[in-house]
C-alpha positions in Angstrom: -50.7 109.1 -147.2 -53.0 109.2 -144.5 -52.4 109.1 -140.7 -54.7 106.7 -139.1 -55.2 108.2 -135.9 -54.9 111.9 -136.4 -56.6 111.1 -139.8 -54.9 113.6 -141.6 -52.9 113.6 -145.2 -49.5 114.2 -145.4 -46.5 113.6 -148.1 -44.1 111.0 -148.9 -41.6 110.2 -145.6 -43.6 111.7 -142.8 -46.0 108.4 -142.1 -44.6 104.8 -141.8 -46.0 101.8 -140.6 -43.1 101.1 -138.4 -41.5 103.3 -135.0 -39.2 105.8 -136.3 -37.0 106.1 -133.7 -36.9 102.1 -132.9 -37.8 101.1 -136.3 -40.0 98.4 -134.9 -43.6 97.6 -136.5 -46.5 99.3 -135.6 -50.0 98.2 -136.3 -51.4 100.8 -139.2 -50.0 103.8 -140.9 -49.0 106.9 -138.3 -47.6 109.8 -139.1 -44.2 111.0 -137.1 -46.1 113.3 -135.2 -48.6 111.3 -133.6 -45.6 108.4 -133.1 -43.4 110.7 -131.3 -46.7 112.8 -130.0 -45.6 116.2 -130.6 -46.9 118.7 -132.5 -44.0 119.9 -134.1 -40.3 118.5 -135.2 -37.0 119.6 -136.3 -36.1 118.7 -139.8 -32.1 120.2 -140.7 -32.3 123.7 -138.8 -35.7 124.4 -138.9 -39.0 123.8 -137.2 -41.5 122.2 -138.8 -46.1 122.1 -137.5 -47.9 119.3 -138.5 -50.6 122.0 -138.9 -48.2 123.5 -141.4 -47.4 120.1 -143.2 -50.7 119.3 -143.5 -52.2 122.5 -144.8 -48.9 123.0 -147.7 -49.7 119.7 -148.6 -53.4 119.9 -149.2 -52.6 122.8 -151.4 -50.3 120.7 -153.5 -53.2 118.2 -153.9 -55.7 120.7 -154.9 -53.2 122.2 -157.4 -52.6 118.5 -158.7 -56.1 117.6 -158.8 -57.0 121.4 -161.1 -53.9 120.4 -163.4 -55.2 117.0 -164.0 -59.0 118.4 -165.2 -57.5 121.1 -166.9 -55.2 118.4 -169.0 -58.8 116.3 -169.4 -60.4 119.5 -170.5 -58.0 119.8 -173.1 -58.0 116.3 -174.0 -61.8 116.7 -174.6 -61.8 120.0 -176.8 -58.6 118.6 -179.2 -60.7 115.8 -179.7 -64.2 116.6 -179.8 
């Protein structure tokens, strides 16, 4: 989903449309790094970068999008 001020992409649970920590609503979609304004949180034991998020999960979506044409491509060949 994306952030609508840092405008960047990031998975499932790390941008609501509400304040985390107060759960109130917020105007737009914000990730939990621009609502808490940090550039890094602690998720369990570890520490976790936007950059980080950001960059692992445009990988995943490039893998996803090369999976999908590569089904299509076979699609195309079995049938054509």
């Amino acid at each position: 989903m994306l952030c609508e001020k840092c405008r960047k992409f990031f998975p499932p649970g790390y941008v609501f449309n509400y304040n985390p920590k107060t759960k109130e609503p917020v105007n737009g979609n914000l990730c939990v790094f621009c609502h808490l304004r940090v550039d890094e949180i602690i998720e369990g034991t570890e520490k976790v970068k936007k950059t980080d998020v950001v960059k692992e999960y445009d990988v995943f979506l490039k893998k996803l999008s090369e999976n999908k044409k590569s089904v299509i491509e076979g699609f195309k060949k079995k049938d054509g």
